[in-house]
C-alpha positions, 0 to 999 in steps of 0.5 A: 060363795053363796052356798057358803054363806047359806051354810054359814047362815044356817049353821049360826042359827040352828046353833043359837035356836038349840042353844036358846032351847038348853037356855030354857031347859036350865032356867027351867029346872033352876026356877023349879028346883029347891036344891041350892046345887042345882040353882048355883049351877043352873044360873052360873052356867046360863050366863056362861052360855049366853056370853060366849055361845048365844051372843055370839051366835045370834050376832053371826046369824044376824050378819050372815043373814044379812050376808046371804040375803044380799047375794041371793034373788031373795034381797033384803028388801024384796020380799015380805018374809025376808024384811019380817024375819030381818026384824024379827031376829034384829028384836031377838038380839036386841032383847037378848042383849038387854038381858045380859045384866038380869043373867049376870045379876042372877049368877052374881047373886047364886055365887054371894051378891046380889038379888034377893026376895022379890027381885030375886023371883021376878029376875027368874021368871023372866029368864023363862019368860024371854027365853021361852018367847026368844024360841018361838021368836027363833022358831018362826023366823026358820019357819019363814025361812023354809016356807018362804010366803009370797009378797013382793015389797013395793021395792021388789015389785019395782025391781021385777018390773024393771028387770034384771041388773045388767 
């Protein structure tokens, strides 16, 4: 059951890390591009793929993460690198949440209402800005996942003293 879990685990977010990755390659190429076909698609298709694939993704990664470090010896409050990579994807699902009303905005205003001037510019760079950031905020929890730094919290080092659970 653990080994599923893991796998499970590791599957959700090696999805949502890759699907944050396309995220930024369109909002990218739609920040860039002077062609209103490109734009349309970009916006419309960012928004599509964060309700029906980020989201989810980053909600299963959260709750089989938290699924897997409750059957492991790593715990969820043992280790240093477990309690920084739990808040470090708790703060990514919070802001990606939180943008779901500029992406919906900016694809209601490339489809007839909406954003315009100022607005319309700020909006688009901060699509690049919090998906550029959610891929490195991604990309250091896997790397604390692989690499696994040492560091008992107080809690953990109160469990090893006291041994295993009989």
């Amino acid at each position: 059951m653990r080994k599923a879990a893991l796998v499970a685990h590791v599957c959700m977010s090696v999805g949502w890390l890759g699907a944050v990755a396309v995220f930024l390659a369109l909002a990218v190429s739609a920040l860039g591009s002077r062609d209103e076909v490109i734009v349309r698609a970009g916006y419309v298709a960012m928004d599509v793929a964060t309700r029906y694939v980020i989201v989810p993704l980053a909600i299963a990664a959260l709750a089989t993460g938290l699924l897997s470090s409750l059957g492991t010896t790593w715990g969820l409050v043992r280790h240093w690198w477990v309690l920084i990579k739990l808040a470090l994807i708790v703060v990514a699902t919070a802001v990606l949440l939180a943008q779901l009303g500029p992406i919906g905005a900016l694809a209601d205003a490339v489809t007839g209402a909406g954003l315009a001037g100022e607005q319309w510019r700020r909006a688009r760079v901060s699509l690049v800005v919090h998906s550029g950031g959610g891929l490195l905020v991604l990309f250091a929890a896997t790397v604390l996942a692989v690499y696994k730094p040492r560091g008992l919290t107080r809690y953990g080092h109160r469990r090893t003293a006291r041994g295993p659970r009989r």
